[in-house]
DRENPANU-999881 format. One record per residue (C-alpha): residue number from 1; residue in one letter; y, z, x. Coordinates in Angstrom, 2 decimals, decimal comma, padded with zeros to 5 digits, always signed. Layout:
<vodos>
<vodo NUM "a" <Y Z X>> ...
</vodos>
This chain:
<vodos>
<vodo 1 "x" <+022,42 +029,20 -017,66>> <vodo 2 "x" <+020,07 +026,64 -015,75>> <vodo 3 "x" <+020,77 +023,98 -018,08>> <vodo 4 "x" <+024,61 +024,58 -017,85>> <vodo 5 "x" <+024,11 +024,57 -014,12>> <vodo 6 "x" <+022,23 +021,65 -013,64>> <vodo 7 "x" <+024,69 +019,40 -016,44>> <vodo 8 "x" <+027,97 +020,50 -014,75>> <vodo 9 "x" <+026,51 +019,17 -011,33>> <vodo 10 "x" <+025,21 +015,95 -013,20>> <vodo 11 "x" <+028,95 +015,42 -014,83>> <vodo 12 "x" <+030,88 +015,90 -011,21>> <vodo 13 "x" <+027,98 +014,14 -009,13>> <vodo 14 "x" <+027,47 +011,48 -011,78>> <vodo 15 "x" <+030,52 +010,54 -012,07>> <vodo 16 "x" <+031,36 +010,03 -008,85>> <vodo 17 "x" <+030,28 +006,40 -008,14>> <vodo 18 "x" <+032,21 +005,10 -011,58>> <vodo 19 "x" <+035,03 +006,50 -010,77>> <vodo 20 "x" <+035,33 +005,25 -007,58>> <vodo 21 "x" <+034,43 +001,92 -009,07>> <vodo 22 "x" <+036,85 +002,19 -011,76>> <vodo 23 "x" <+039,38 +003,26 -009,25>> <vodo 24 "x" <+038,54 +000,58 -006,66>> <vodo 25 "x" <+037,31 -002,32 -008,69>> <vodo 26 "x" <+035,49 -003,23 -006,12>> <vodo 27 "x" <+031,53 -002,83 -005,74>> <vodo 28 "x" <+031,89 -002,11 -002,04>> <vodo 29 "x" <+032,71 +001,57 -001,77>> <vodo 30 "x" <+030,47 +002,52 -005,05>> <vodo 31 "x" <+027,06 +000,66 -003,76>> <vodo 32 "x" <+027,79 +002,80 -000,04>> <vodo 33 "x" <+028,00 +006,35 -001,82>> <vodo 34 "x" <+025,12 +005,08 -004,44>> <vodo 35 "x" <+022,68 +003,67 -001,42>> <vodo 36 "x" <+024,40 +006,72 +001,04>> <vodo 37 "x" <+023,04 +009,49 -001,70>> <vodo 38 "x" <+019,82 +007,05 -002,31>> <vodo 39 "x" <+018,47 +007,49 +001,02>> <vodo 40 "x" <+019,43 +011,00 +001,38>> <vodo 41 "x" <+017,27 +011,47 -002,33>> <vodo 42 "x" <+014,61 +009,40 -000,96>> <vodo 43 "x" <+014,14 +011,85 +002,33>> <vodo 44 "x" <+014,47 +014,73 -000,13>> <vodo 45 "x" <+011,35 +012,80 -001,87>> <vodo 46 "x" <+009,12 +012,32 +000,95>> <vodo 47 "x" <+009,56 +015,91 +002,42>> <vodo 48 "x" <+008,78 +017,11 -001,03>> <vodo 49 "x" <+005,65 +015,52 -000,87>> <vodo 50 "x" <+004,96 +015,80 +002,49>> <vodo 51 "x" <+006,02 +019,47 +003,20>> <vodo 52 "x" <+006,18 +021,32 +000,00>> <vodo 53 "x" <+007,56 +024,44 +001,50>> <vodo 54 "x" <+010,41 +022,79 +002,82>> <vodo 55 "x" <+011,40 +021,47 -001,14>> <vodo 56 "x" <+010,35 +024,81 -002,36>> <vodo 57 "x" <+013,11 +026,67 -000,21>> <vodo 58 "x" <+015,51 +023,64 -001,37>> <vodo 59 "x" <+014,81 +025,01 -005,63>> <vodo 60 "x" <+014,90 +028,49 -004,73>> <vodo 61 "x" <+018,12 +027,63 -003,20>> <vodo 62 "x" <+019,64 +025,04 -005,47>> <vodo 63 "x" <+017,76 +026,06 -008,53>> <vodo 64 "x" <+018,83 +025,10 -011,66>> <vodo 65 "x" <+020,20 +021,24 -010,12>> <vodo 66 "x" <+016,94 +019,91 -009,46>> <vodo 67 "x" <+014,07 +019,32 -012,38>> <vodo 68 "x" <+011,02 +018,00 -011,43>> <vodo 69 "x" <+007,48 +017,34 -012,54>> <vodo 70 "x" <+004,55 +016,69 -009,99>> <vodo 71 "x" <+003,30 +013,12 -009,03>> <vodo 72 "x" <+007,07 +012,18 -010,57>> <vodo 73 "x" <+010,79 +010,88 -008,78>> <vodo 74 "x" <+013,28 +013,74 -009,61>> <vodo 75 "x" <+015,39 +012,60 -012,37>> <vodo 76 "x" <+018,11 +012,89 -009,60>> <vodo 77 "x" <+016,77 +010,05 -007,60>> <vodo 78 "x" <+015,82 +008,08 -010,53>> <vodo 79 "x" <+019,45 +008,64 -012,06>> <vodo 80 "x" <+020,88 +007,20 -008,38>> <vodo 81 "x" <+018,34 +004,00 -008,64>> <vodo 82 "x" <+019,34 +003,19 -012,00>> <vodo 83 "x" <+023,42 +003,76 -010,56>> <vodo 84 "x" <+022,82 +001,82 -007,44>> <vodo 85 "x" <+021,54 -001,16 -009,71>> <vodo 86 "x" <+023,55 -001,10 -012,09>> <vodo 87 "x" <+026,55 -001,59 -009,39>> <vodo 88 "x" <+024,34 -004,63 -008,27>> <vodo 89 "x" <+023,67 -006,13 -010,87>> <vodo 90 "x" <+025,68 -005,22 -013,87>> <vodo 91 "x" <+029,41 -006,93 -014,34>> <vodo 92 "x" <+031,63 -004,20 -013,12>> <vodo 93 "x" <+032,86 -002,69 -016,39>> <vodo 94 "x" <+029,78 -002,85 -017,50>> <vodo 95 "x" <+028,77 -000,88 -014,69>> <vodo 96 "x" <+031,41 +001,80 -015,21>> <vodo 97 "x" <+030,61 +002,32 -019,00>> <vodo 98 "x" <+027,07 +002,22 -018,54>> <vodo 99 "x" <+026,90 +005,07 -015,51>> <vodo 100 "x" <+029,40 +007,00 -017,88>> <vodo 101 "x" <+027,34 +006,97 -020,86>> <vodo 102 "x" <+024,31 +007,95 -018,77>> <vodo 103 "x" <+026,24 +010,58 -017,23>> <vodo 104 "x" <+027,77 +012,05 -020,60>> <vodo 105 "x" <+025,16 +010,87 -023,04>> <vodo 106 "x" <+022,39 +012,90 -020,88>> <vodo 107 "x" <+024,96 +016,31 -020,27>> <vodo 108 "x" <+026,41 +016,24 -024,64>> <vodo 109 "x" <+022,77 +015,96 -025,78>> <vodo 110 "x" <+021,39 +018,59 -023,61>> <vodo 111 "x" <+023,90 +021,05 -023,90>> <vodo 112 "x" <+024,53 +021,00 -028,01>> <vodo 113 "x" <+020,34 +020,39 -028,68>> <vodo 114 "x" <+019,82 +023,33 -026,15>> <vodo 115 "x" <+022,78 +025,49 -028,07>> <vodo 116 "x" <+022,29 +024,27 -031,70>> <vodo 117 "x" <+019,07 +022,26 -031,79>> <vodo 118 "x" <+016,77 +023,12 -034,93>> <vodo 119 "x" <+015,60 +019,53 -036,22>> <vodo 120 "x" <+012,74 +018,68 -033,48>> <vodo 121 "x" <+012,54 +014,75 -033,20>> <vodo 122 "x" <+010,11 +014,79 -030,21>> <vodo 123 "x" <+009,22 +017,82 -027,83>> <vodo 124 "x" <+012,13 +019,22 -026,30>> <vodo 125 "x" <+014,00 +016,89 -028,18>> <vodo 126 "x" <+016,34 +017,24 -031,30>> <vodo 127 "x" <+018,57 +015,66 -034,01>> <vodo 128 "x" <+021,43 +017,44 -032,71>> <vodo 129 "x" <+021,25 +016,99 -029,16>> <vodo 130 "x" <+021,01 +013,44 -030,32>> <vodo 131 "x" <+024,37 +013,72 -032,02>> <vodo 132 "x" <+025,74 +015,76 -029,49>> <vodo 133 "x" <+025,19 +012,59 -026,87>> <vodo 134 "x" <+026,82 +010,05 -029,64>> <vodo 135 "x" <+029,35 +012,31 -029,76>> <vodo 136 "x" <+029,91 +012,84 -026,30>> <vodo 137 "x" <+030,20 +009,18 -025,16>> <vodo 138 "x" <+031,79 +007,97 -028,37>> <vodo 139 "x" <+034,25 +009,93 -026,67>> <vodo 140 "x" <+033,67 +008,11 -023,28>> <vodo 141 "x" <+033,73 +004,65 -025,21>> <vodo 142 "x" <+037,38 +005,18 -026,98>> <vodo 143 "x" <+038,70 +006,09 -023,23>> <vodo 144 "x" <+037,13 +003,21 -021,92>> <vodo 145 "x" <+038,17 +001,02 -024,68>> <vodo 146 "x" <+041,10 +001,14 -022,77>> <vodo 147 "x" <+040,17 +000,74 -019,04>> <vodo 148 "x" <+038,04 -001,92 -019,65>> <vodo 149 "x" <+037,45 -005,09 -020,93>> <vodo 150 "x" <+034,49 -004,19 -023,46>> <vodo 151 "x" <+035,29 -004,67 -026,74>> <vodo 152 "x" <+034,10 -000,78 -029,03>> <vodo 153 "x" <+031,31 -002,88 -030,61>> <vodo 154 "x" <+030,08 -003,69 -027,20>> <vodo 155 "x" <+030,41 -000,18 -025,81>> <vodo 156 "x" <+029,13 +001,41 -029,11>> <vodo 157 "x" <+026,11 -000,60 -029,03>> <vodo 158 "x" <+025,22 +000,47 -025,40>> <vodo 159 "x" <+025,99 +004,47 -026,42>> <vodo 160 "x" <+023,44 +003,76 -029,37>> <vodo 161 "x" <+020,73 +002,44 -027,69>> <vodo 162 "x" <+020,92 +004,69 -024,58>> <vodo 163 "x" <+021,17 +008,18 -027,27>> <vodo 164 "x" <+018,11 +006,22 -028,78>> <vodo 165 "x" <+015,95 +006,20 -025,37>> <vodo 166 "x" <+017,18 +009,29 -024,08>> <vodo 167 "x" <+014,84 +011,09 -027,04>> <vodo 168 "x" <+012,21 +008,33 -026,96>> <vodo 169 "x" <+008,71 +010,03 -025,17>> <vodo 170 "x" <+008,72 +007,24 -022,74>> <vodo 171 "x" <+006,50 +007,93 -019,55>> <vodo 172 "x" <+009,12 +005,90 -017,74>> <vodo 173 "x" <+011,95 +008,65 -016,43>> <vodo 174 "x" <+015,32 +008,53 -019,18>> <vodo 175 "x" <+017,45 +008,20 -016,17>> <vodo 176 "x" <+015,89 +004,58 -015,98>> <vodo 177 "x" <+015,62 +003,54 -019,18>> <vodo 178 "x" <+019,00 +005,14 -020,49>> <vodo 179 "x" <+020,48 +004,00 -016,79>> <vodo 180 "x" <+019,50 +000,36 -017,10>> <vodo 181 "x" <+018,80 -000,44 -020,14>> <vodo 182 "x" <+021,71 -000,16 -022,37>> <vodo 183 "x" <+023,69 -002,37 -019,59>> <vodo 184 "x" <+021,37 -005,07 -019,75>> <vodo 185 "x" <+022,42 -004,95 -023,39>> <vodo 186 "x" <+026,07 -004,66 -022,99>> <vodo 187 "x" <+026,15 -007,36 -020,25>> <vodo 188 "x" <+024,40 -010,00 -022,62>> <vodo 189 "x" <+026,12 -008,90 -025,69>> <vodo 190 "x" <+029,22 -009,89 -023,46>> <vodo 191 "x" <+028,49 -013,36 -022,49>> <vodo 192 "x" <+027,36 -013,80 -026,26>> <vodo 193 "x" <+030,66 -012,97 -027,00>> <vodo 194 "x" <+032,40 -014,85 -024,69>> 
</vodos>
């Protein structure tokens, strides 16, 4: 139930700042809610550090949203870095696709590995949940196909190589790696292209 708790707040709070983006098309409004929540994640950070009891009442109140390990970011405050530069820096559709694949990738592969995962890949990773994130934002990709500019190749490539970090044992958080990287990819595959 935790898991299903914590993905279903990811989905709604994740995908807040694309839409708005998508909705908008400008960077404006997205980069206030991304830096608004930043700070507020930020102040979350340095009371959890500096007055543990204080973040222990906020997990025995909100548990299930928040998963952290010690001496780390939460992977909630590293998932709104990786959104607030990707708005910066990232050409806007790129953007959009990128935060949605993050968002979707991260909920389809921890929901179907948790539910039908048998083939372990890494720990507390598996084959399945790694299909189940394909899956999920191939779904993504075909509706962004058409509110965007990114050709599927583009968009397929970015869902590939984000599925592919997301199970990676990387000591750097996947909410960085799976939030940045793959739109560094899809932004120069695009002026390639062009």
């Amino acid at each position: 139930m935790v898991i299903w708790k914590r993905k279903i707040y990811r989905i709604v709070m994740g995908s807040i700042v694309p839409t708005v983006y998508l909705l908008t098309r400008s960077p404006v409004f997205p980069l206030i809610i991304s830096s608004f929540f930043l700070t507020l994640l930020l102040a979350l950070e340095y009371e959890r550090y500096k007055n543990p009891k204080i973040w222990n009442w906020i997990l025995s109140h909100f548990g299930g949203i928040f998963k952290t390990e010690p001496g780390t970011l939460t992977g909630e405050t590293n998932f709104m870095i990786a959104t607030f530069l990707s708005i910066l820096y990232f050409p806007k559709d790129v953007a959009i696709a990128n935060l949605y694949f993050l968002v979707f990738g991260d909920a389809g592969s921890a929901i179907i590995g948790k539910k039908f995962g048998k083939l372990k890949i890494f720990p507390g990773k598996t084959a399945e949940g790694m299909i189940g994130g394909i899956i999920f934002n191939l779904a993504v990709a075909f509706i962004l196909l058409h509110l965007t500019g990114i050709p599927i190749e583009i968009l397929v490539s970015g869902l590939l190589v984000g599925s592919i970090l997301e199970v990676l044992p990387l000591k750097v958080d996947d909410n960085l790696t799976v939030g940045i990287i793959p739109g560094i990819l899809m932004s120069l595959l695009l002026i390639w292209k062009r």
